[in-house]
C-alpha positions in Angstrom: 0.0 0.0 0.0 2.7 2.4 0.7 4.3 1.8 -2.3 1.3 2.6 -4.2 1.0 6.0 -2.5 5.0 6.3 -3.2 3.9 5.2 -7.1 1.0 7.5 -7.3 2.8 10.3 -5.5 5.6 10.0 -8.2 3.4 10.3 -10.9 1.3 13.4 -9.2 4.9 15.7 -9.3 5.9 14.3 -12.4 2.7 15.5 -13.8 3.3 19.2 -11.9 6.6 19.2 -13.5 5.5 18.4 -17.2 2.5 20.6 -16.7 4.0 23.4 -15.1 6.7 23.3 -18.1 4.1 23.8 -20.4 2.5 26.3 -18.9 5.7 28.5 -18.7 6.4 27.3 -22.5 3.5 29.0 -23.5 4.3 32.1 -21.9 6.6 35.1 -23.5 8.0 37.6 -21.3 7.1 40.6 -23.0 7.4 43.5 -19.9 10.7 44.9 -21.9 8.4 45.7 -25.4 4.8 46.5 -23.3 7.1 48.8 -20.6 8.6 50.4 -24.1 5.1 50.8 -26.2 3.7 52.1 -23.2 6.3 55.0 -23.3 6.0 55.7 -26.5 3.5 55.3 -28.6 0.5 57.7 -28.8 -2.6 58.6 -30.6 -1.6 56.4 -33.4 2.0 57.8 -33.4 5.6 56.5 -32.2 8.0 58.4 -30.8 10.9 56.9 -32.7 13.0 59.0 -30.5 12.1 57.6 -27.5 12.8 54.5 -29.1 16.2 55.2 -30.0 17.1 56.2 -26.8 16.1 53.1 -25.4 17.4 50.9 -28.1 19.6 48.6 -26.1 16.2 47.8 -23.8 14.4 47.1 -27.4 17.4 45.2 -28.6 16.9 43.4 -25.6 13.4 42.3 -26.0 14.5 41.5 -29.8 17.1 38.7 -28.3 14.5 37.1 -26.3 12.2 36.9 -29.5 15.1 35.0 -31.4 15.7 32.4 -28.7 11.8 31.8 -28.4 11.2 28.3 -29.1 8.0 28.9 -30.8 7.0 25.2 -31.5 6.0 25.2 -28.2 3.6 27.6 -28.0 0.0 27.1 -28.7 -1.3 28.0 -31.6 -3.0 31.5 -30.2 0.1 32.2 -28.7 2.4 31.8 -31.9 0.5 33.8 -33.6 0.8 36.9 -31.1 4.3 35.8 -31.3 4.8 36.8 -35.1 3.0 39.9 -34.5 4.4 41.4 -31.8 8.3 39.9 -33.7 7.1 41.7 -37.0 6.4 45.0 -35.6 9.2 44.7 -33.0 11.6 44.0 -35.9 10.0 46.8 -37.8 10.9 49.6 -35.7 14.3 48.0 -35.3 14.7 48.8 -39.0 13.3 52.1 -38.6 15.7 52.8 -36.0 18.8 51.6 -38.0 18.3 54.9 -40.6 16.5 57.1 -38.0 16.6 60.3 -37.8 17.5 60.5 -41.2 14.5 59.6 -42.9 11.3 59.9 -43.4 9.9 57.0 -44.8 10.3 52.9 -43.9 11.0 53.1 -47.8 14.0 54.7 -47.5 15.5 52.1 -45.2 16.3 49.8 -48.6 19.5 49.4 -51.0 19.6 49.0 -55.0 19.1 45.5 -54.1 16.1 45.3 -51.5 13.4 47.0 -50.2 12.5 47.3 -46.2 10.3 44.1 -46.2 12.7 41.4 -48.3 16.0 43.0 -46.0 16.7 39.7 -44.0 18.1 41.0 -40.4 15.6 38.9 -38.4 17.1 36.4 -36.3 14.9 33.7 -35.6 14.7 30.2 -34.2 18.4 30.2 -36.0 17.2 31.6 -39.4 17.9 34.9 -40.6 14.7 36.0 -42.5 12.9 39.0 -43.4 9.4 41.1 -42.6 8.3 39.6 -46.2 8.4 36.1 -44.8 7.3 36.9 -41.4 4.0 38.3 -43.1 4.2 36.2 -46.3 5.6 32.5 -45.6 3.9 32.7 -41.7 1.3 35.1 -40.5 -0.6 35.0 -43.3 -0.9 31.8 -44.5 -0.1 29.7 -41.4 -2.8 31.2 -39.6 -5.6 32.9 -42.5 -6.8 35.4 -40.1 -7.3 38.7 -42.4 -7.4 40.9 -38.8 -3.7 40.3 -38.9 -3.5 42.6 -41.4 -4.9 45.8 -38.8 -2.2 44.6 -36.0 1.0 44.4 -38.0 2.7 48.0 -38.4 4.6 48.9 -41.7 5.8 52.0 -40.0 3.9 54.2 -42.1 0.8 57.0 -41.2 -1.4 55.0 -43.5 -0.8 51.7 -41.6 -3.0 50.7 -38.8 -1.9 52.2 -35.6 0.4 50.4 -33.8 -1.1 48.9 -31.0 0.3 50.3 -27.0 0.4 46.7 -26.0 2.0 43.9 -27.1 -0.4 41.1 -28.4 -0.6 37.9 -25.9 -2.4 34.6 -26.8 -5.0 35.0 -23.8 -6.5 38.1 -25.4 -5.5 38.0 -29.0 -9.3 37.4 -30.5 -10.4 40.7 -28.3 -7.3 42.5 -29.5 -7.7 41.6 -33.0 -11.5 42.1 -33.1 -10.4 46.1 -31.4 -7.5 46.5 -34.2 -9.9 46.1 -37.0 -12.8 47.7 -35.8 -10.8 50.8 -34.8 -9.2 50.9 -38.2 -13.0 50.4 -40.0 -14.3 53.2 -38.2 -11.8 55.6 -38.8 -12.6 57.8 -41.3 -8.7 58.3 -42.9 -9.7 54.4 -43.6 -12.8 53.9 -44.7 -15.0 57.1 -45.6 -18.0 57.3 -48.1 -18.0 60.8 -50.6 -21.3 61.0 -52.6 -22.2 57.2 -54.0 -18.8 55.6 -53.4 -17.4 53.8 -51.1 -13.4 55.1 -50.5 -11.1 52.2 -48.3 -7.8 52.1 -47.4 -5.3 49.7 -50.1 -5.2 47.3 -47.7 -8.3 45.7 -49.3 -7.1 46.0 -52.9 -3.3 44.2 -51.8 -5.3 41.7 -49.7 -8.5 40.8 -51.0 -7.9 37.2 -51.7 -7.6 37.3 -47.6 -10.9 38.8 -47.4 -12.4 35.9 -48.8 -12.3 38.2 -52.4 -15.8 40.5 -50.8 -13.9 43.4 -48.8 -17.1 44.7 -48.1 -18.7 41.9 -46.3 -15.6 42.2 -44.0 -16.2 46.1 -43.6 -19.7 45.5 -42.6 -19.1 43.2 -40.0 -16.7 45.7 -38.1 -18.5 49.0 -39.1 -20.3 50.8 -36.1 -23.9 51.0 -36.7 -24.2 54.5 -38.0 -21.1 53.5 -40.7 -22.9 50.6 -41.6 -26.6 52.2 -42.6 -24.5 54.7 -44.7 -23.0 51.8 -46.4 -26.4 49.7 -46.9 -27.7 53.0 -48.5 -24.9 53.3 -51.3 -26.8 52.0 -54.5 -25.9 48.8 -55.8 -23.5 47.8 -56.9 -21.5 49.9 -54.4 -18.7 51.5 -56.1 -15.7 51.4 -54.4 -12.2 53.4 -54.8 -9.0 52.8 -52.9 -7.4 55.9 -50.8 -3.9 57.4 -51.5 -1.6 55.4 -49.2 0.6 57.4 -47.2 4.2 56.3 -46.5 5.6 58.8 -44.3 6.8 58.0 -41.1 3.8 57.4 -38.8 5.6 59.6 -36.0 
């Protein structure tokens, strides 16, 4: 009897061990990044200055993104992962030309642009923004709200959010990003009989299940959405001058 107790007891810590592993496997310590996007970023801007002066704490958070064993995290929580690593990385970038430009576009050479530079260390592969978004986010997990939480750097992108994006909250965050981007008029704004939308929805409308505008509904606040339903049909849509500059 006592050795059954010993037996069972074995197998009780054993389990506390394995779980408790996974538990903290699924977890990223992001304090350094949320600590930095509190500090500075602000009504849809980002104080890239603030940033460089604290580059060594974002360089920081950067290392513990590359030595992430993502594998191991869930499936919510990889995809957070990517996120917060693409737009992380992204004002890395920034910060490498900063202050002497004024466009993410301007960070490139004869031979690259921004988004195919590889300078992203991770999991031991050097890769680039492109194959963050291209080869992962997008068609790893088919979730066209990703495209509202990743930042391009730019004052047409979607903000970039003050937090960093955690597995545990990820569907409320992501739900927030789009329907904060919908409802902003710089996005989405109706003139006359047409319907005007950021290029998001032109680039990306295979990831809108090609029918932008049943995606736009769904996220619209109510008073956007009768405006819409009153365009005669079909709707006419245009696409909005996309602006580059720095969104600081």
């Amino acid at each position: 009897m006592q050795k059954t107790l010993k037996y069972i007891a074995g197998l009780f810590v054993l389990f506390l061990f394995f779980t408790g592993n996974s538990l903290a496997k699924d977890s990223i310590d992001n304090r350094i990044y949320a600590s930095l996007l509190k500090k500075y970023t602000m009504n849809q801007h980002v104080n890239y200055d603030g940033f460089k002066k604290d580059e060594k704490w974002l360089d920081e958070y950067l290392a513990i993104l590359s030595h992430t064993p993502v594998r191991s995290l869930s499936k919510k929580s990889q995809f957070a992962f990517y996120i917060n690593a693409y737009n992380a990385f992204t004002i890395k970038l920034v910060l490498t030309k900063y202050p002497g430009i004024n466009s993410i576009k301007e960070v490139s050479s004869f031979f690259s642009n921004p988004w195919n530079k590889k300078f992203i260390n991770l999991q031991g592969k050097t890769i680039s923004l492109d194959h963050i978004e291209h080869k992962i986010l997008r068609p790893m997990f088919k979730d066209p709200r990703v495209h509202f939480a990743i930042n391009c750097a730019s004052k047409s992108c979607p903000p970039l959010r003050d937090e960093p994006y955690e597995g545990e909250t990820l569907e409320n965050q992501l739900d927030d990003q789009a329907q904060k981007f919908i409802n902003d008029k710089k996005n989405i704004l109706i003139k006359e009989d047409t319907l005007f939308v950021s290029k998001i929805f032109k680039w990306f409308e295979n990831d809108f299940s090609n029918n932008p505008l049943m995606f736009i509904k769904q996220y619209a606040a109510p008073d956007l959405k009768k405006r819409i339903n009153s365009l005669r049909e079909p709707i006419k849509i245009n696409y909005l001058y996309y602006d580059w500059t720095l969104n600081r």
